[in-house]
N, C-alpha and C positions, 0 to 999 in steps of 0.2 A: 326537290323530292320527286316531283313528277313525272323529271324527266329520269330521272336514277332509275326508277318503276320501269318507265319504259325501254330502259335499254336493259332492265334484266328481264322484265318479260324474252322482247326479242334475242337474247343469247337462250334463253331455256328454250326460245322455236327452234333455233338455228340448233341445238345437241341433241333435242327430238329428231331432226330431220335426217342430222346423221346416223342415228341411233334407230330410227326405222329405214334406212337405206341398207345399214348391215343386217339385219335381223329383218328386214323382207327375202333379203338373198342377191342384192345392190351390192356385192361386195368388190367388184370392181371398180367403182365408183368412188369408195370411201377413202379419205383421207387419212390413213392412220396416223398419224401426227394429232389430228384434232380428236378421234377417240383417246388416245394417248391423255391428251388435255383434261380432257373430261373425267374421267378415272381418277385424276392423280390430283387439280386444282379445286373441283368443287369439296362443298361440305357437305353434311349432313341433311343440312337446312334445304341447300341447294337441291340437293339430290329430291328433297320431297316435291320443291315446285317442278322439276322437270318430271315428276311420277304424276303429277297431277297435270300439269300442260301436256303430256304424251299422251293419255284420257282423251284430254278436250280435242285434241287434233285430230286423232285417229281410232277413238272410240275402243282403245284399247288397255289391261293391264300389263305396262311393262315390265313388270317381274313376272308375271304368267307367261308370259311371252317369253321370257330369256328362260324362265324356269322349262319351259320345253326345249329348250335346245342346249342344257345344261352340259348332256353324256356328253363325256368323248369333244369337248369343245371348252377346252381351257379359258379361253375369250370370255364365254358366257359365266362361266362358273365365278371369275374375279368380277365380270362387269354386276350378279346378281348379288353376290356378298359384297357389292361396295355401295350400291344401289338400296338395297333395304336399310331396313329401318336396326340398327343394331341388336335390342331386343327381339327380334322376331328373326332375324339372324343367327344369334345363338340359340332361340328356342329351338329354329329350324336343326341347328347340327348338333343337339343332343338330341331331337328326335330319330336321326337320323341315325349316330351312334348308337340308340339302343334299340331302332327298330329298320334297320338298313338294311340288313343282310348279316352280318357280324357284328357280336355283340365288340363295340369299343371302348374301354373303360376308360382309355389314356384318353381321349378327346374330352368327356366326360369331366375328367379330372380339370384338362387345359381352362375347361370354362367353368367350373363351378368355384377353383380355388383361385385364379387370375382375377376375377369381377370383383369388384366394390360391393361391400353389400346391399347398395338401394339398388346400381344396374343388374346382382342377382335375383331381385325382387323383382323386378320389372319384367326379366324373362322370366319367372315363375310364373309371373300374369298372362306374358304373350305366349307362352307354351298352354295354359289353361282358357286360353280364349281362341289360338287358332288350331287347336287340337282336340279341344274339350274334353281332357284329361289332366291327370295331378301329377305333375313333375315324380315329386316326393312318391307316390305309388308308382309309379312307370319303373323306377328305378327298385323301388324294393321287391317289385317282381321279377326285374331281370337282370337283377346282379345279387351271387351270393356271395358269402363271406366276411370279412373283415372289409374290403372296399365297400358295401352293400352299407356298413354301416358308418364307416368315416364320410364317404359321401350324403349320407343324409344327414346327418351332421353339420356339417359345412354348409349343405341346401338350408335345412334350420335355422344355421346360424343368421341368416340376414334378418329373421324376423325381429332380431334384437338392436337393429340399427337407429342408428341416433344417440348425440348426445358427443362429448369428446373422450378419448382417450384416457385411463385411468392407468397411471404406470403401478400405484399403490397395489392397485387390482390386478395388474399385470403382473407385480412380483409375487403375491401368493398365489394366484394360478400356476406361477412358471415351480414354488415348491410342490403346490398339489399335485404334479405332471412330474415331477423327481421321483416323489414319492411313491406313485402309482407303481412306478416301475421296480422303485430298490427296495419296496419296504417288505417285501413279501418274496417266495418264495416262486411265482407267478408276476404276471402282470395286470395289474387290476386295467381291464381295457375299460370298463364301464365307468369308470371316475375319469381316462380320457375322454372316451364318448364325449360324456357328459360335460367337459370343460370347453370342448370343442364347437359342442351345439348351441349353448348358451352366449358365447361371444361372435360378435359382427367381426368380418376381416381384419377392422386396423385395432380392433382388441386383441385379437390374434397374431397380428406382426407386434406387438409391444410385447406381451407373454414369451414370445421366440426370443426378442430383443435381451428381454430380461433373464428368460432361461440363461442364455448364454454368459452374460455381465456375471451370474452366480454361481453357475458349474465349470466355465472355462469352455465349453462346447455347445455345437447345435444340435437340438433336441433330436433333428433327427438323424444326427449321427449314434448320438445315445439309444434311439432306437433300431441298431442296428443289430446289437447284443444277441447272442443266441437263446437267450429266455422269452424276448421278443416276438422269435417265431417269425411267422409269416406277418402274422396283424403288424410288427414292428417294421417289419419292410413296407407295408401297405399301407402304413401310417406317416414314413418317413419321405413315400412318392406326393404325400397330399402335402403336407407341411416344407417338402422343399419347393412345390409349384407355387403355395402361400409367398412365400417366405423369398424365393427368389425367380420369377415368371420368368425370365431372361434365360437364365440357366436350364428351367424348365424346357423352354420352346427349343432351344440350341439343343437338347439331348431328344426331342420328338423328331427335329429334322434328321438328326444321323440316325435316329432308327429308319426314319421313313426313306435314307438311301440306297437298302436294300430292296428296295421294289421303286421302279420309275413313276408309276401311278400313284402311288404315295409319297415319298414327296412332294411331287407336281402340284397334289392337293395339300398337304401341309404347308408350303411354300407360299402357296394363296392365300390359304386361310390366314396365317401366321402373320405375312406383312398386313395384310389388308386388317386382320383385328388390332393387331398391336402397332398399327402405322404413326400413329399420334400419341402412343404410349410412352413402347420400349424397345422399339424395334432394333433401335442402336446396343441395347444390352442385348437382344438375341445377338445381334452380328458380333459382337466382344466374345460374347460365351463362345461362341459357334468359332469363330477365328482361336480360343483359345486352346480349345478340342481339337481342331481340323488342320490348321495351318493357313485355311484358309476363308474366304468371306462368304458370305451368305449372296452377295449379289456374284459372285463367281459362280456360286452353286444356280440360281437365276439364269445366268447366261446357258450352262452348260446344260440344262433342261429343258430348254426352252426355245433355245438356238439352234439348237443341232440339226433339225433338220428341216435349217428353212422354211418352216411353215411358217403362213402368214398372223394365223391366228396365237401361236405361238410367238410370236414376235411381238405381237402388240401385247400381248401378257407380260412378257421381259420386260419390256419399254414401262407399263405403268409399275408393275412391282418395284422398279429399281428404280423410276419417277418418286414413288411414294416413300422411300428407304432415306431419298437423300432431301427431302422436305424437313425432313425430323432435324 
């Protein structure tokens, strides 16, 4: 056991040393192969001892440290979203989607309807403790509409986690949710609201399950109807990101191919959150839409022109794709 200790001490020295070689400005020095490494073999776990041995060495915060050198430096941007702590990770990029520069709804969406409901709670916690503000008010101030309210909804919903899967419950939710829509001459949005707030994520993928098993279709195809409106379409963006995250992220990356800088960062975020997930149903969706793969889309971003730093972002993205 002793000796296990100490040869993982000595590999967390030896990834600090490289990891302040490039990030002092050592970068001719660095072996990119062994950043490479680092990025794509450690875990979670891993990644805390080397945040905390990078401290005792050199008396410094290594996500403070890559967090200045984020702009404009792709390297940093994958090394600090892989490096943190995943909660304080997504709190960080819905803070950032609604306080950035441009309000982002679709990010918003990627992570309040993709997460399990305890890991939703978890970043409600780390958004309210490195922010010192309320998720849930951050968002009802700066999103109007029908999204303004499915999203807070969905944010609500984790508070009802625990316990297992009720299909009983799933199937009268799935008529309550028929109903709202066909029983009226309108669409009672507030009894969706309302069904939506109340149930945790995998009560929510049973109610979809079930909707479908009873109408023949996915609810939010049914909400695409023209009485639906706008809320119907805005309804039908949350509950297909619920319902199928894969699909979701594979329709984020081709919007985001019309701007290079968007993708670039979609790309990032995407493999690097969903690496250990579903990253293989992005790349299905994504090949199904495209023709072609997601580590295609990788290369041709990131390759192009020779850049170094770019290159070792390819190198872990496409390390991390084929781990799964």
């Amino acid at each position: 056991m002793a000796t296990t200790s100490f040869q993982s001490s000595t590999q967390y020295e030896l990834d600090c040393q490289y990891l302040h070689s490039y990030f002092s400005g050592n970068v001719g020095a660095i072996n990119n192969q062994k950043l490479v490494e680092i990025f794509v073999y450690r875990n979670s776990n891993e990644f805390k001892f080397i945040r905390q041995t990078y401290t005792a060495l050199f008396g410094q915060n290594i996500l403070h440290l890559i967090s200045t050198t984020q702009r404009n430096n792709p390297f940093a941007r994958a090394a600090y979203l892989r490096m943190a702590e995943p909660q304080e990770r997504d709190a960080e990029i819905m803070r950032n989607s609604l306080f950035g520069g441009s309000l982002n709804v679709n990010t918003l969406v990627e992570i309040a309807c993709s997460r399990p409901s305890e890991e939703l709670q978890r970043i409600k916690q780390a958004y309210r403790s490195r922010f010192n503000s309320d998720l849930e008010q951050d968002v009802t101030a700066k999103i109007n509409g029908g999204f303004k309210e499915i999203l807070l909804a969905v944010l609500k919903s984790c508070r009802s986690y625990g316990g297992k899967v009720d299909m009983s419950m799933a199937m009268c939710d799935a008529k309550t949710l028929y109903e709202a829509v066909e029983s009226g001459r309108t669409v009672d949005q507030k009894t969706i609201i309302s069904v939506l707030s109340q149930r945790n994520s995998g009560q929510i993928k049973a109610i979809l399950v079930s909707y479908k098993q009873l109408y023949g279709q996915e609810f939010s195809k049914f909400m695409k109807q023209s009485k639906c409106g706008q809320f119907g379409k805005e309804v039908g963006i949350v509950i297909r990101c619920i319902q199928n995250p894969g699909k979701f992220f594979a329709k984020q990356l081709m919007m985001g191919m019309k701007s290079a800088d968007d993708v670039r960062e979609i790309l990032i975020r995407s493999v690097i959150t969903r690496s250990e997930i579903d990253v293989k149903d992005i790349d299905e969706a994504f090949a199904a839409k495209t023709g072609s793969s997601v580590e295609n889309l990788v290369r041709g971003e990131f390759n192009r022109n020779k850049d170094q730093n770019g290159e070792i972002v390819a190198a872990i993205l496409i390390g991390l794709m084929k781990r799964n």
